[in-house]
Structure formats: structure tokens, C-alpha cells
N, C-alpha and C positions, 0 to 999 in steps of 0.2 A: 321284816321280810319284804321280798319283793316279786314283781309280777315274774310269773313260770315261763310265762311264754310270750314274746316279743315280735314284731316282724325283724327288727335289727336290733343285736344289742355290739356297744359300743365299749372296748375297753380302753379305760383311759379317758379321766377329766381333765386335761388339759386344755386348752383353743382349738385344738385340733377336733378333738373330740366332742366337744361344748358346741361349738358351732355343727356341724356334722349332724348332733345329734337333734338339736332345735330346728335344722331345713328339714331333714325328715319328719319330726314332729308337727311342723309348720305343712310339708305335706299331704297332712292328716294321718301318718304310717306311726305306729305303736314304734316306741326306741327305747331301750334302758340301757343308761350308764352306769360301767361299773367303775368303779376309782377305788385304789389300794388305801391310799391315806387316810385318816379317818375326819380331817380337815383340810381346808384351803390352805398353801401355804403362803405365807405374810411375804415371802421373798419371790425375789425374779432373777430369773437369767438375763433373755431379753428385754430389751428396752426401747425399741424403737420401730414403730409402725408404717410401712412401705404405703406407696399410693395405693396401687393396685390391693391391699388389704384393707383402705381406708373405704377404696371402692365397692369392696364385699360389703363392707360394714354398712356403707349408706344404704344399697339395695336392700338393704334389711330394715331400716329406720334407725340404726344404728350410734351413726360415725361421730353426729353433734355430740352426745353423751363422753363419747371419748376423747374427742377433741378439747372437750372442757376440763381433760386432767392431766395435758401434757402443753410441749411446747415445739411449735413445727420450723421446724430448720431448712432451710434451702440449699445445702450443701451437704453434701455427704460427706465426710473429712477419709481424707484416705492414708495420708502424712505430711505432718506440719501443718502449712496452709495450702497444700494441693488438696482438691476434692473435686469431686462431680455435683455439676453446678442441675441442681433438681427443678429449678425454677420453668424453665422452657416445658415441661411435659406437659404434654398435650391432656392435661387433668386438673377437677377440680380439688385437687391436694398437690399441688407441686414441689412438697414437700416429703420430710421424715417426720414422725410426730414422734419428739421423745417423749417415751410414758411407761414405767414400770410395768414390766408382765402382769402383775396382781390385778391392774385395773381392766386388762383386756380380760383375764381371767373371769373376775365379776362380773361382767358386761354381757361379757358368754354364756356365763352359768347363770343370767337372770332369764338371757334371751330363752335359753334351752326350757326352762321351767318356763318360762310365760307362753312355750308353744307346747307344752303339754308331755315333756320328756321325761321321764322316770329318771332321777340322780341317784345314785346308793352310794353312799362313801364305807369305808371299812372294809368292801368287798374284794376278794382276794380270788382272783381265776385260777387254779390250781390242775385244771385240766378243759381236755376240746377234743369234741368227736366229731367226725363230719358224716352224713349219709347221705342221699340222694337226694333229700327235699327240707335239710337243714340241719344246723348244728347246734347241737350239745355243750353247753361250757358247765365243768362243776366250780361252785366256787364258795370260798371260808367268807364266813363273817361271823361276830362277836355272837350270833346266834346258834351256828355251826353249822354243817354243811349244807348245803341246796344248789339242785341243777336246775340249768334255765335254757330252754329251747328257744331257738332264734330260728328265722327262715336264710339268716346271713349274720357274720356278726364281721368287726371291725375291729383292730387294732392300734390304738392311736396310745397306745402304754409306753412310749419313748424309748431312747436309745437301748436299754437293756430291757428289751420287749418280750412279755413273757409267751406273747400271742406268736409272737416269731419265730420262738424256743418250740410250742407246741405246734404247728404248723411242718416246723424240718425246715424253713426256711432259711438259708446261709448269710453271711450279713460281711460279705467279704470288701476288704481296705487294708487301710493299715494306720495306725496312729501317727500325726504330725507334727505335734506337738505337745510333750509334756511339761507339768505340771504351769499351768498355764493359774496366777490369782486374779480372785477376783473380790474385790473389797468394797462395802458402802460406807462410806465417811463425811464427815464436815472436811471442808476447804474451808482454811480464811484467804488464802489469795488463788481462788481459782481461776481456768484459762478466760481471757476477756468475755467468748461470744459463749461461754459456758461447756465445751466441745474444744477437746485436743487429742491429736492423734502424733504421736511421736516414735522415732526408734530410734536407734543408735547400735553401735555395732555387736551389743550382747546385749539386746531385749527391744520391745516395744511397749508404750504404755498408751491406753486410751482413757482417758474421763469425758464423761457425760453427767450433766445433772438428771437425779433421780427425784425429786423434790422434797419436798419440806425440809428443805438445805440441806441437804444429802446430795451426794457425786457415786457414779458406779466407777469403780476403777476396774480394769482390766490390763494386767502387766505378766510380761513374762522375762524372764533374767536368766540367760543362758548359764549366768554360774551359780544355781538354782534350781537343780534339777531334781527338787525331795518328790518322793512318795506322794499319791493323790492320798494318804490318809496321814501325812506328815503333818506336825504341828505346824500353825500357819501365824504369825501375831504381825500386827503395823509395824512393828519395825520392819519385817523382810517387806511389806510390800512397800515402804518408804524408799527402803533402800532400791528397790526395782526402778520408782518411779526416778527420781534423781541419776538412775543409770543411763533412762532409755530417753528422759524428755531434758536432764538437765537442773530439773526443780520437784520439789515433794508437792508442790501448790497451796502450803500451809496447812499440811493434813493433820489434822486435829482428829477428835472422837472417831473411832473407827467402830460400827454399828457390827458387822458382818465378815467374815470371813470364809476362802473356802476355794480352795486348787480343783482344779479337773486336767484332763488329757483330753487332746483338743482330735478327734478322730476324723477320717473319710474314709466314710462305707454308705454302702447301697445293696440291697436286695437286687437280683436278679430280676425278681420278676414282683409287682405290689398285688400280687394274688395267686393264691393257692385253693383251687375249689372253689367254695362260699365263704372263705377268708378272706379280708382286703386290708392292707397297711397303710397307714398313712404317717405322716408325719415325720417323727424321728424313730419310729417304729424301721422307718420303711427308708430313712435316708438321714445320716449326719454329716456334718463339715464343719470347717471350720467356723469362730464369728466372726470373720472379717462381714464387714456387709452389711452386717445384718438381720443376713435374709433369713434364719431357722425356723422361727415363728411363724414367719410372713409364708414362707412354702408350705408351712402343716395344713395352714386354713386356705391355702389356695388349694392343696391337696381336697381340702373337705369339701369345699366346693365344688368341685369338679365330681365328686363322688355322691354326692346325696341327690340329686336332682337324677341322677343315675340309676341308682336303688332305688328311690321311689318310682320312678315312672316303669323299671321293671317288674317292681311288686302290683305295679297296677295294669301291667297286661302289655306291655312292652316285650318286643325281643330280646331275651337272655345275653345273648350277643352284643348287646349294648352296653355290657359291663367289661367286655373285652376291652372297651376305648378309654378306659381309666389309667389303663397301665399302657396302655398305647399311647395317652397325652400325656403322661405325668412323669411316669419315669424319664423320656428326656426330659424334662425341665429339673429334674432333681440330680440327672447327669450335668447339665448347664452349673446349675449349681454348685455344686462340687468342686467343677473346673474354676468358675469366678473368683468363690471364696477362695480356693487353694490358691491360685494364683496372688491374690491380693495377700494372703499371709505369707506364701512366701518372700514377695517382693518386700515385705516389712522387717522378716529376721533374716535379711541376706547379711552375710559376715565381712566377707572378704573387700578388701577398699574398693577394688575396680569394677566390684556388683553394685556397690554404695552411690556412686560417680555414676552408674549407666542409670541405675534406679532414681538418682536425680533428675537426669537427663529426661528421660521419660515422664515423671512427673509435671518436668515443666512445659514438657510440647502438647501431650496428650487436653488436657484442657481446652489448650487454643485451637485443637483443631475441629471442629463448628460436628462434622459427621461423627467424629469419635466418640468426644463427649457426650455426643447424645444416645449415641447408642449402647456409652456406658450406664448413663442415666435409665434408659427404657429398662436394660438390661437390671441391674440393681433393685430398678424399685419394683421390677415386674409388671408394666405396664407394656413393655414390648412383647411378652412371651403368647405364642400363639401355635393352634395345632394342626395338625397334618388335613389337606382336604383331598376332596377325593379327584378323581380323574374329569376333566371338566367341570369342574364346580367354580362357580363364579371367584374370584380374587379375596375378595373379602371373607370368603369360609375359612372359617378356624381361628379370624381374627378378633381380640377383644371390640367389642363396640364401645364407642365412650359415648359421655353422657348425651348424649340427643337432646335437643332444645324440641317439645311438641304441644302440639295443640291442647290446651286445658279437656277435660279437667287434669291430666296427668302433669302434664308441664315442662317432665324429663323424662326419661330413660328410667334413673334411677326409683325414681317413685313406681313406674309403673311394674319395675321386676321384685316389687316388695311384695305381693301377692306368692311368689315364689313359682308363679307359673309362667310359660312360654308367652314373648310379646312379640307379636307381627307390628310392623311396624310400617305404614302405607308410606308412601310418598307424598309431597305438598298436593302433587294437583288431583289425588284420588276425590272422585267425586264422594256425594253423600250415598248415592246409588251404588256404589263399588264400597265401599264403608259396610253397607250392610250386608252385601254379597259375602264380604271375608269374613264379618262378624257370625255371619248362616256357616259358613264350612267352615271355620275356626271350632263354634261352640264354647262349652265351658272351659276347651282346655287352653286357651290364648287369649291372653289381652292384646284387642285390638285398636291399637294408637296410631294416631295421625303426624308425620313433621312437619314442625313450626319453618326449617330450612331447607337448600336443594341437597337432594341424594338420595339414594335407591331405595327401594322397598326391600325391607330386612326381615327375618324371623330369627328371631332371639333367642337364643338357651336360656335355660333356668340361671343360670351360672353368670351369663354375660356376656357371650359368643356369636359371633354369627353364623347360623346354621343351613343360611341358602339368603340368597342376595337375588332382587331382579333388577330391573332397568329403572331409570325415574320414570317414566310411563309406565302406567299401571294398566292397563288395558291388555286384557286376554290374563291377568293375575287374579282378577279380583278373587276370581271361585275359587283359585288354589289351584292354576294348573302348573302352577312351579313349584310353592310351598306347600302344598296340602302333600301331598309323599313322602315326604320328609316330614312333618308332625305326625304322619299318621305311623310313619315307623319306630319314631321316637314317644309318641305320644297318645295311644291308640284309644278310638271313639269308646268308653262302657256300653256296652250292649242296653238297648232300651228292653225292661223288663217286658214281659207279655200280660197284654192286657187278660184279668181276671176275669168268669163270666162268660 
């Protein structure tokens, strides 16, 4: 069995979910996961880890562990040898890191548990009540029935989301593509740099190495259109690949098998109540890109620093900005990937001829390319500020070079709490002033370089910006209103006696 009663419970152990549920953990806030399956599954969709997800991961202690079980690419392949050159990003990943889902999976599910999250696998949500001060989910397990009270619960149960079903929530799109395969095999003569991305006039084919000499193939064959539960065997996807690139790449051993429908849908809105969606719950597209993965966990990060500081005396209204930040960027999404897959299965000669055309210019052109780049890996995306709020509000912060002992940025948002962040010349007398009206609830760090005094979200945003003179800052007459809205002082108990 598992705990009755939760501050949040989380449906859905996926990345989305795993991570989610371990910031809130990490928090100090009670979280239980439920997950349908009664085991981790051995396979992956995704394969490929964006900067801006690498950069979640470090802020956590994370990203080395992961690093060490893939391989970082500096090109995005988009078709043939056109890609978006990743190298320039203004980040310590200026890369993609190929790595099978399963190892982010585990990384996640260790993180969650080492910060104190309740995992329940087998558990099946079967219903959801909502009332004024929390919800009710009933749910099956090998044990039978038991409800579990949450002050909020989450949906991060993927595309056929059952939390969305019970909710009433609509999941309106329309499918782009069918029966789309997807294969893990040995190549004996795979593409040179390990990565090819090909089409041709009836299909496109992608391989990536998966490791331990394994390739993920992903192909689609317009004269090929079975059933998502149609027999699938290496011959059809042989024949796909040789259609769309040219060459089979000497596919040998075929491990895995297995067709989907390639969809674009979004929820209207990523919250209903004390309901929140995240992930592929809450938004699919196609896989051009990349990006499915990489959006869940950027989802969950935007979400948990959220829910926590409302469970801890924050204004409720603060949950409003989840679905205020996030759904455009899952609309972004949508438009990218869609666009990139259609540009791969255009048919007609004279789409084929423009679609070259454009491959070859876009690259070269210095603004494009990079704003395809920021765009893709998710290192450009940023959120709405308010009416005079300094330039920098809403924008990701990268990693800050700072005074020991922190050292960066990243180190110092591993705490999982808010980091003000001084300027080079704040004295040591202004150091302590921020440090008195910060309190427990902000780590407060010094820059090693020139530029403004920042206050940091839990997340990795910037939440109010001052000038590089720090003078008339130090107490917080900039930033202190802004943590204290987001981030509100615990009432000091009364003294006993």
C-alpha cells in the first residue's frame, strides 16, 4: 500500500513525472507517484537530450551521470547533411546528447527516490474528485482498491492521459502522420558520424546510435500506410529505409519493433482546478526535433518550484503562470516540429527543389541558424514579464561564473531554492544586508563577472534584474517584493512562557 494522503500526487512515471516529483520532494513537500506499469520499461522513444534539459539536470547534480551514457552531437541533422549547427549556444552543452530514454528514465527515478518521493508502480487511477481544498484519486492496485487524498495532483500519464479523460479536458488536433516505424537494430555499415537523416519522395528515414551497437531507426513509407497494430517485421522497415535514404545501412539483428501515429494536439488550457498536465499529457507533436522529452521536463520544472512555494504560503495565483508560461512554448512546439516534418514528407518535385533550396541557405545565414538552434534546444525560450520589469525578466539565466564557494549558477540552484545573485562590486556590508532580508528562503551569491544584480527562480529565470551598482538594493528594495510574493517569510512561532 501506499501513503492516504499527499501534498501532491503525481500521475505518471515517466521524466515528466520523476523529475516533478523529486523537486517537490527535494522541497521538503510530501509527493506520491503513481505509475500504471508494474515495471520500468527496457525501451525508449526518445533519444536525445536538448541543452536546456542538460541544464535542468546540472542544477540538480545531475547532468555528469548522464553524460556518461551517451554521445553529444553538435548538429542537429534536419536532412542529409543540412542541420542546425548547436555548437555557438551560449551553454555549457552546446550540444544534443544521444542517450536512450531508459537512462534518463533511471537517473530520474533515482533522483525522485533519493529526495524522499513515494514511487508506487501497478497503480492504476481509475477515478478523480475535486473539492475546495483537494483531490481525491481512487486507484486499482494488485492489492485492490484505495483512495488517496492530494492537496493537488498532476498528470504527467502521457499521450492517452487518463487524468485528462477524468478532468473533461479536450485534447483537440489532428493526426499527421501515420503509421510512422520505429526499429532498434545492428548496422554493419552505418551513416559515417553515426546520425542520418534522409527523405525521398515517399518517406523519410532517421538513424541514430542507441548504444551497445544498436541504431534507432525511425522511417516512414508513404506506400505503407498499415494499421498502428499491424504486423511490423525488418523487412518493411528495410524496405522503408532503402526508399527514403537510398541504403538499408547493413541492417542486420532487428532487437525491437513497433508503428505509432505521429499526432498534434494540445489542451486548451494545462489546468483545470487543482488539476495540472504536463507533459504529453498536456501536449503531442510530431518527432522531428526532438524535443517531446525535453518539453515534459521543462514542463516539470516550471511546475514544481510552483506548487511548492504555494503549498508553503505563497499566493494561489501563482499557479495561474504555469499555463501562462508553458502552453505557448508547447504551441512553439508544435509549430517547429510540424513544420520540420512536413518539410521532410513533401511529395511533389517542385516542394522537393524549394525544400532544397532552403536547406541550403538557412544555415549560412549567421541570425537564422541560431535562432533555429536556441529555438530546438530550448535554450532561447523565455516568459512573459510584466509592465516595466527590467529586460531580462522571463529570461533563462545561464550559468554565471561566481565567487566561491558556489562557483556557478548551476551549483548554487542545486539547493532548489531562489538565488539572488549580487553584482561584482557589492560590498561585504551589502552581502549581509541581502543575506538579513533574503533569510532561509535565497541563496545569496556573489559574480565572479560584470552584470546586474539578478534574483533567480527556482527553475532558472530571472525574476527581477537591477543595475550593476548595487547601492539602495542591498535590503531588497527591488527584489525583496518580488520574493516575498513568490516566496513568503514562515511566520516566526511565539515565544512559549
Amino acid at each position: 500500500m501506499f501513503p492516504a494522503d499527499s501534498d501532491v500526487v503525481v500521475v505518471g512515471g515517466g521524466p515528466t513525472g520523476l523529475l516533478l516529483a523529486g523537486d517537490l520532494a527535494r522541497a521538503g513537500r510530501s509527493v506520491t507517484v503513481l505509475e500504471r506499469h508494474p515495471a520500468a520499461s527496457p525501451l525508449s522513444r526518445a533519444f536525445g537530450v536538448h541543452a536546456r534539459t542538460l541544464e535542468l539536470l546540472d542544477q540538480r547534480g545531475l547532468a555528469d551521470e548522464l553524460l556518461a551514457t551517451g554521445r553529444p552531437v553538435a548538429t542537429l541533422r534536419l536532412l542529409g547533411r543540412a542541420g542546425v549547427d548547436l555548437s555557438r549556444l551560449p551553454t555549457a552543452f552546446p550540444y544534443v546528447l544521444i542517450t536512450p530514454q531508459h537512462h534518463v528514465d533511471a537517473l530520474l527515478g533515482r533522483y525522485a527516490a533519493a529526495q524522499g518521493a513515494t514511487v508506487v508502480r501497478g497503480a492504476e487511477v481509475t477515478g478523480l474528485d475535486q473539492g475546495p481544498d483537494g483531490v481525491t484519486l481512487r486507484v486499482r492496485t494488485g492489492d485492490g482498491e484505495q483512495a488517496v487524498t492530494a492537496r493537488y495532483a498532476v498528470g504527467a500519464d502521457g499521450a492517452h492521459s487518463t487524468v485528462r479523460g477524468l478532468v473533461g479536458l479536450p485534447f483537440p488536433g489532428a493526426v499527421v502522420l501515420r503509421s510512422i516505424m520505429l526499429a532498434d537494430a545492428e548496422l554493419a555499415d552505418p551513416p559515417a558520424d553515426g546520425i542520418a537523416v534522409d527523405a525521398g519522395p515517399d518517406g523519410f528515414a532517421f538513424v541514430a546510435p542507441y548504444g551497445d551497437g544498436r541504431f534507432r531507426l525511425i522511417t516512414w513509407d508513404r506506400r505503407n500506410q498499415a494499421a498502428p497494430d499491424a504486423p511490423l517485421t525488418g523487412e518493411d522497415v528495410r524496405r522503408s529505409l532503402v526508399r527514403a535514404a537510398g541504403t538499408d545501412f547493413g541492417l542486420g539483428r532487428v532487437t525491437w519493433v513497433s508503428r505509432f501515429s505521429s499526432d498534434e494536439r494540445q489542451v486548451p488550457c494545462y489546468r483545470a482546478g487543482r488539476v495540472f498536465l504536463a507533459g504529453d499529457a498536456a501536449h503531442v507533436h510530431t518527432p522531428a526535433g526532438g524535443q517531446g522529452m525535453n518539453t515534459g521536463i521543462q514542463d516539470a520544472a516550471n511546475l514544481a518550484w510552483k506548487l511548492a512555494a504555494v503549498l508553503g504560503g505563497a499566493a494561489p495565483d501563482l499557479l495561474d503562470g504555469y499555463d501562462a508560461e508553458r502552453h505557448p512554448v508547447g504551441r512553439t512546439v508544435l509549430r517547429t516540429s510540424g513544420t520540420t516534418m512536413r518539410m521532410m514528407t513533401v511529395h511533389a518535385r517542385p516542394l522537393r527543389a524549394l525544400r532544397a533550396a532552403a536547406l541550403a541557405v538557412v544555415p549560412r545565414v549567421r541570425p537564422l541558424a541560431d535562432r533555429a538552434a536556441g529555438t530546438f534546444s530550448g535554450v532561447s525560450i523565455g516568459y512573459p514579464r510584466g509592465a516595466g520589469d527590467h529586460r531580462l525578466v522571463g529570461t533563462r539565466v545561464g550559468d554565471l561564473p561566481l565567487r566561491a564557494p558556489a562557483g556557478r549558477l548551476a551549483v548554487a540552484l542545486r539547493t532548489g531554492r531562489w538565488v539572488l545573485v549580487l553584482p561584482a562590486g557589492a560590498s561585504l556590508a551589502e552581502r549581509a544586508a541581502a543575506s538579513a532580508a533574503a533569510g532561509e528562503r535565497a541563496e545569496v551569491v556573489q559574480r565572479a563577472d560584470a552584470g546586474p544584480g539578478l534574483l533567480v527562480r527556482p527553475d532558472g529565470y530571472a525574476a527581477w534584474a537591477g543595475g550593476a551598482a548595487w547601492a539602495g538594493d542591498a535590503t531588497g528594495a527591488g527584489w525583496q517584493p518580488v520574493l516575498d510574493r513568490w516566496s513568503p517569510r514562515r511566520p516566526v512561532p511565539a515565544a512559549v512562557g
